[in-house]
N, C-alpha and C positions, 0 to 999 in steps of 0.2 A: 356447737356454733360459738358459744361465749367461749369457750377454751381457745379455738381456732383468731377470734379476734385480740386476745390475749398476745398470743404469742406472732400477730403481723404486727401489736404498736410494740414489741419487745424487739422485732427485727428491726423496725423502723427508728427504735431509740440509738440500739446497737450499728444504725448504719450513720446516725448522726454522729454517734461519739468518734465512731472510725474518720469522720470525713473531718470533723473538728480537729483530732487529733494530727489527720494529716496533713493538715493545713499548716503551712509553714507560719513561724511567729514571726515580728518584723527584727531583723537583726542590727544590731548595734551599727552606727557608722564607721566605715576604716577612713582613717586619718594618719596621714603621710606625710614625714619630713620631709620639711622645702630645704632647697638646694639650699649649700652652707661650704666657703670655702676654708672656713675657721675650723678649728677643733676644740671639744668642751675646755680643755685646759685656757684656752685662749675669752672664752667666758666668762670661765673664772678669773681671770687674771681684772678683765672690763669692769666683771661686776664689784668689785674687790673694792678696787679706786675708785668707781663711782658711788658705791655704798657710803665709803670714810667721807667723801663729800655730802652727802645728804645727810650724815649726821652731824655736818659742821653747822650746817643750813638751816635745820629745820626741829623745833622745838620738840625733841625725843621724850615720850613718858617713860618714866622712871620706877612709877609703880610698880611693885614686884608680882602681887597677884596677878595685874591686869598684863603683865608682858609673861607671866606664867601661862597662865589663860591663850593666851595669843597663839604662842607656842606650841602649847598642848595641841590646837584647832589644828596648826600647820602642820605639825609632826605626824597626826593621822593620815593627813592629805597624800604628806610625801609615799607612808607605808602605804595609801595604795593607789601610788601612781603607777605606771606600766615599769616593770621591771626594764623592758628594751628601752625604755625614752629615759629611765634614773639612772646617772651616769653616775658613778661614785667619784666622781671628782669634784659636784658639786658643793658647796657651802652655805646650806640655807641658813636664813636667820628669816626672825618673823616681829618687826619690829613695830610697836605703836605709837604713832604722831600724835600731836594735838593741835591740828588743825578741822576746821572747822568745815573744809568741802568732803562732798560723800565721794571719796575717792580711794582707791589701793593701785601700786604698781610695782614690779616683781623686775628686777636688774638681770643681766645673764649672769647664769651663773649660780641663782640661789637666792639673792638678797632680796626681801618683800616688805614692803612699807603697807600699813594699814591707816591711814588716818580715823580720828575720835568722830569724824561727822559719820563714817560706815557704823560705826556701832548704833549709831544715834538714831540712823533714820530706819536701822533693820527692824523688823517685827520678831526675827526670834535668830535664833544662831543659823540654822540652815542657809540664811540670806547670806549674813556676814562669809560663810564655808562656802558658798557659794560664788562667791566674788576672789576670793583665794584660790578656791580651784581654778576658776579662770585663770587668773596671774599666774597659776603653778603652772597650768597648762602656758603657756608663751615662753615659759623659762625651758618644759622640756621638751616644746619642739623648736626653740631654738631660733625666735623671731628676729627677738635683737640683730645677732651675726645674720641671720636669712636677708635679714634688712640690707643690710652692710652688703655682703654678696650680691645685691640684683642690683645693689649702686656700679657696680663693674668699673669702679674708680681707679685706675693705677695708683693713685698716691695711697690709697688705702691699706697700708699694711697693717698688722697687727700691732707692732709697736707706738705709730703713730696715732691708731685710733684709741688705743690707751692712754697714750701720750697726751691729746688731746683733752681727754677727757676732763681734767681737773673736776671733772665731772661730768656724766650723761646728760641724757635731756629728758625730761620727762613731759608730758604734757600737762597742759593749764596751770595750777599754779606755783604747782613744781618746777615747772618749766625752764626758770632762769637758774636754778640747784645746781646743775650741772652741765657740763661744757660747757663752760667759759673760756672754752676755743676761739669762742667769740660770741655776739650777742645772740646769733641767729640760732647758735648750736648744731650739735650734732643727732640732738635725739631723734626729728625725723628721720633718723637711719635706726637708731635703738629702739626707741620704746614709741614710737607715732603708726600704729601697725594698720596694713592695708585691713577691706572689709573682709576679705578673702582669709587674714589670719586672724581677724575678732571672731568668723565664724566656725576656722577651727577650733579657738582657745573655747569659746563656748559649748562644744559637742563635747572634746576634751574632757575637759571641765565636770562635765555632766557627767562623767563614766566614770570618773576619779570620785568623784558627789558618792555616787551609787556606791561605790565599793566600797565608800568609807561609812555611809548605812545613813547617809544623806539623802533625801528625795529631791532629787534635781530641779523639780517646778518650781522651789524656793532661788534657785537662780534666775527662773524667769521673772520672779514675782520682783528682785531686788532691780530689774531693771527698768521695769515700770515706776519704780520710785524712784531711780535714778531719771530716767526721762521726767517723771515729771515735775521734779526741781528745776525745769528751767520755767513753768508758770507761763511761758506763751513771749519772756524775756529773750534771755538767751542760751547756749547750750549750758548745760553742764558741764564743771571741769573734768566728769569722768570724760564725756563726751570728746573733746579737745584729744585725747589721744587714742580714743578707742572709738571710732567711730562706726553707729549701729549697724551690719551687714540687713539692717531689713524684715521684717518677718520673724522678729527674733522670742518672742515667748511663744507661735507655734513650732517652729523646728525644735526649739527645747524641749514642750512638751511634746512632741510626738518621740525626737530621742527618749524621754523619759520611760515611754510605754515600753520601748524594747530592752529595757534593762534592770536586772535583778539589786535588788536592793540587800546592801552584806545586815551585818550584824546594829541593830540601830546603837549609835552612841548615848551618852551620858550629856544631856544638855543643860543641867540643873543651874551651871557656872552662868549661865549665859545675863537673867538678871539680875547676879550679884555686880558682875561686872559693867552693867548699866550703870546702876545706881552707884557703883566709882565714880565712870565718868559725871555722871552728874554731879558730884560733889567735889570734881576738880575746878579750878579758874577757867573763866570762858576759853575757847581755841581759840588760837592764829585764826588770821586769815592768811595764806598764802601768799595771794597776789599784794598784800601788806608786807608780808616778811620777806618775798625774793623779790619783786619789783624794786627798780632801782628808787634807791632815796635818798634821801640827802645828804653830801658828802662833807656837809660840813655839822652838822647838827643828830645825823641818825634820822631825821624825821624821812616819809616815804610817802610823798603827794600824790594820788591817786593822775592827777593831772596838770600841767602845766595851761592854764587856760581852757580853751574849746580847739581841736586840731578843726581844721577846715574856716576859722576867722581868721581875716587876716593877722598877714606877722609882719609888723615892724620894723623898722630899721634898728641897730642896736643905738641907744643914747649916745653913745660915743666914750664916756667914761670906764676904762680898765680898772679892773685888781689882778692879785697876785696871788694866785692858789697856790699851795704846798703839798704838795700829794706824795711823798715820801722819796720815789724813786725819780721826780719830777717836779718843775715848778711851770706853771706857765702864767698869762694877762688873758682873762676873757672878761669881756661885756661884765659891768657888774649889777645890767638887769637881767642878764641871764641866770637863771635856775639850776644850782647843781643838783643831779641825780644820780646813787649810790648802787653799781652792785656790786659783787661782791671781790673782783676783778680789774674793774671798768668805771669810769663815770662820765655822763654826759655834763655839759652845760646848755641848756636849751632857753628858748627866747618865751615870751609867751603867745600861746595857742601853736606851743612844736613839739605838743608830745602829749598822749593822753586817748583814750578810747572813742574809735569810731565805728561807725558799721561794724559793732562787737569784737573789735578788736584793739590792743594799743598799735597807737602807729606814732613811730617816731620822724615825725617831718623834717624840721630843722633844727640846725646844731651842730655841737664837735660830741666827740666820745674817745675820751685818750681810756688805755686800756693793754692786757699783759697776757701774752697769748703763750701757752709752751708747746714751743717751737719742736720739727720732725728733724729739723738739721742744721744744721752750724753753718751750713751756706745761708749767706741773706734772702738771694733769690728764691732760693728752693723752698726754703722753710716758708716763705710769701705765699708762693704761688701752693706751695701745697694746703697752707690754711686757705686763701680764697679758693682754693677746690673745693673743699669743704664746705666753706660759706655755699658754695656754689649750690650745693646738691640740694641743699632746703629753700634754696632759692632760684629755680629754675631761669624765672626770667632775667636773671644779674646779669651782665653783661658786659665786656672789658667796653670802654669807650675810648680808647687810644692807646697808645705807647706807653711802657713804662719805664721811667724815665729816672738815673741818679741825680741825685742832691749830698744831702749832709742835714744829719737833724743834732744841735750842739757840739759840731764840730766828729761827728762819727755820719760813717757810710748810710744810705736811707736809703730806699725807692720808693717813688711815689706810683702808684697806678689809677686813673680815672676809670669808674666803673658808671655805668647806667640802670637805671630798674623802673617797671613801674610804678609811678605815684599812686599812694593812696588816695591824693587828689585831684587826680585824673593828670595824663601826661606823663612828662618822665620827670624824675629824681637824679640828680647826678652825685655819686656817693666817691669823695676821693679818698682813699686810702695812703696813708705814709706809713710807713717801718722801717725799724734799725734795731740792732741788739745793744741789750745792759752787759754788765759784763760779766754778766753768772750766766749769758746765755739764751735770757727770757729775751723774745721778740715783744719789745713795745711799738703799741701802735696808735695811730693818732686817725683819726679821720674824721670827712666831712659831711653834714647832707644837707641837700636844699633841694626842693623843685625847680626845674629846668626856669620859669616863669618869672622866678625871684633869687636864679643864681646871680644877676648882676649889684642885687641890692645890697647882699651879703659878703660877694669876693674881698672885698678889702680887709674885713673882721676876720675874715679864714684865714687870710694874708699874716696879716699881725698877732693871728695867735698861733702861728706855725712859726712864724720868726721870732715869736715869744720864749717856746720849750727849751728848756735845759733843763737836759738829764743828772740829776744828783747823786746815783748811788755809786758804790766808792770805786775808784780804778786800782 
């Protein structure tokens, strides 16, 4: 009898094991290139110029361990990303900032920026590899250009959107680094990715983690410290372009369970390299170094007054600014602000952060755009295209119409948008070419409410500009 109940728990062990066995494990997610009318070449070409921009911009560490280090994290990453998604035409580099937001963002093409506040807020390297794979992930499925393709923009060629470039757009306080196509940029098409691509980059991410002998949950864990840097304030600069798809440290962790983990790496580097940073000068702030500031001194005022007080009439007293390729007379209680392209002259309470955002109310903003074409017209309308796509609601508000800005061809075009403070904004645009080709351009903004107070000042500083640089 003992023998006989023996061997029914021995059937009953060996029928569990069989039904365990046969139970399917949960399998990895497939993740699918979004439609893309670019070619990697065309990526790289993007990230190339955008890159040399962000190193013009932004305060690059030099240290050789810590950009060793960096390196070494990326270089695993790449060896094990999906052989079909690693194009070899790519050019990665793995570059480290000294700025001071917990932020990283990866160019098409290859190029990856890490800023010093990721290292700072990680608890151990997994995080940091963690945030890289993500960005590695958006480079090789190719968000950037996916972007650009679901814009369905005609003007949007390859040349021009390089062209354009003088720089990308990155989000938060990246942001104004590159394109300076104009103020608004182009990065909402490059690097501003829907939630739909933050949740691929994240599965991605996780798969690349694993192969590289990373445990993926350490990506989940890096984004709960990213969320919650903003304190109950405001987002986070990661935030600003990567906005969270939701639910994001359960589908991490549940990808994590279905996927084998390679060979564990070597982490040893990871508190030497702390305790670099630490021992470096405090970081940038970003929205310090690429906000506009002042074009006469370098300084870079967080705010011109409070937007939403009222604004004033201008005193009536001109000066005479010298801005290299231009001279013009504005108000000399208005505020110049510097970037790196462009500069505004604003009044006070017309320019500075509201409802968590800078909003720029009133004022001029003379500024140097590189142009898609040697025609006036064309090369215009194809930069307010542009303008257009990250600004949905812009709007032509009439004819556009010839003049002469210093005695050469202009068109002026009146645009509409909504106000930040409530109502509409009427933003007039001027342009003409220098004679190397660069489309300079001048424009206006007021709210609809307080465009009569203003017209005359906009008048006399448009009748003001002459162009200086040499014929």
């Amino acid at each position: 009898m003992q023998r006989q109940v023996h061997a029914a728990a021995l059937a009953l062990a060996v029928l569990a094991y069989a039904s365990s066995a046969g139970a399917q494990a949960p399998k990895p997610t497939e993740i699918k290139l979004p439609k893309n009318k670019y070619t990697p070449e065309q990526d790289v070409q993007i990230g190339r110029q955008a890159a040399a921009e962000v190193r013009k911009q932004y305060p690059i560490i030099t240290d050789e361990s810590i950009a060793v280090y960096l390196t070494k994290l990326g270089d695993r990453l790449v060896a094990n990303a999906p052989p079909e998604l690693n194009q070899k035409v790519y050019e990665y580099s793995f570059t480290p900032v000294n700025v001071q937001e917990i932020n990283a963002f990866a160019l098409p093409g290859g190029p990856m920026f890490v800023q010093r506040g990721m290292f700072e807020a990680a608890a151990g390297e997994g995080e940091v590899v963690g945030v890289m794979a993500h960005e590695l992930s958006h480079v090789l499925l190719r968000h950037g250009t996916a972007n650009a393709t679901k814009a369905e923009n005609p003007w949007m060629q390859i040349g021009q959107l390089a062209g354009a470039l003088g720089g990308a757009m990155v989000g938060g306080g990246i942001g104004s680094a590159i394109a300076q196509g104009s103020q608004f940029g182009l990065g909402t098409l490059l690097l501003r990715y829907s939630r739909d691509f933050e949740k691929q980059a994240d599965l991605l991410g996780s798969h690349i983690m694993a192969q590289a002998g990373y445990d993926p949950r350490s990506l989940a864990h890096m984004f709960e410290t990213i969320a919650g840097e903003s304190k109950g304030e405001r987002d986070p600069q990661w935030l600003s372009s990567h906005p969270d798809p939701g639910n994001r440290t359960a589908y991490i962790n549940k990808e994590a369970a279905s996927l084998t983990l390679g060979p564990a790496p070597d982490m040893s580097g990871f508190n030497t390299v702390k305790t670099k940073f630490a021992a470096m000068p405090p970081p940038k702030n970003p929205n310090a170094r690429n906000a506009p500031g002042n074009a006469m001194d370098g300084s870079a005022p967080a705010a011109i007054g409070k937007p939403g007080q009222p604004v004033q009439a201008p005193s009536g007293q001109f000066r005479t600014i010298n801005a290299g390729v231009f001279q013009a007379s504005v108000p000399g209680d208005w505020t110049p602000l510097k970037e790196s392209r462009s500069v505004k002259f604003v009044p006070q309470n017309g320019y500075g952060e509201m409802n968590g955002q800078t909003v720029f109310t009133h004022g001029v903003e003379f500024g140097l755009v590189r142009p898609s074409s040697r025609d006036l017209q064309e090369a215009t309308n194809n930069w307010l295209n542009a303008i257009a796509q990250s600004n949905p609601d812009l709007r032509k508000a009439g004819d556009q119409r010839m003049f002469q800005i210093s005695q050469r061809s202009a068109i002026g075009t009146p645009l509409a948008n909504p106000s930040p403070l409530g109502g509409v904004e009427l933003v007039n645009v001027y342009t003409t070419f220098l004679v190397d080709g660069t489309l300079f351009y001048y424009l206006t903004v007021v709210p609809e409410a307080d465009a009569q107070k203003l017209q005359q000042t906009f008048r006399q500083i448009g009748q003001s500009i002459k162009l200086t640089d040499a014929r």
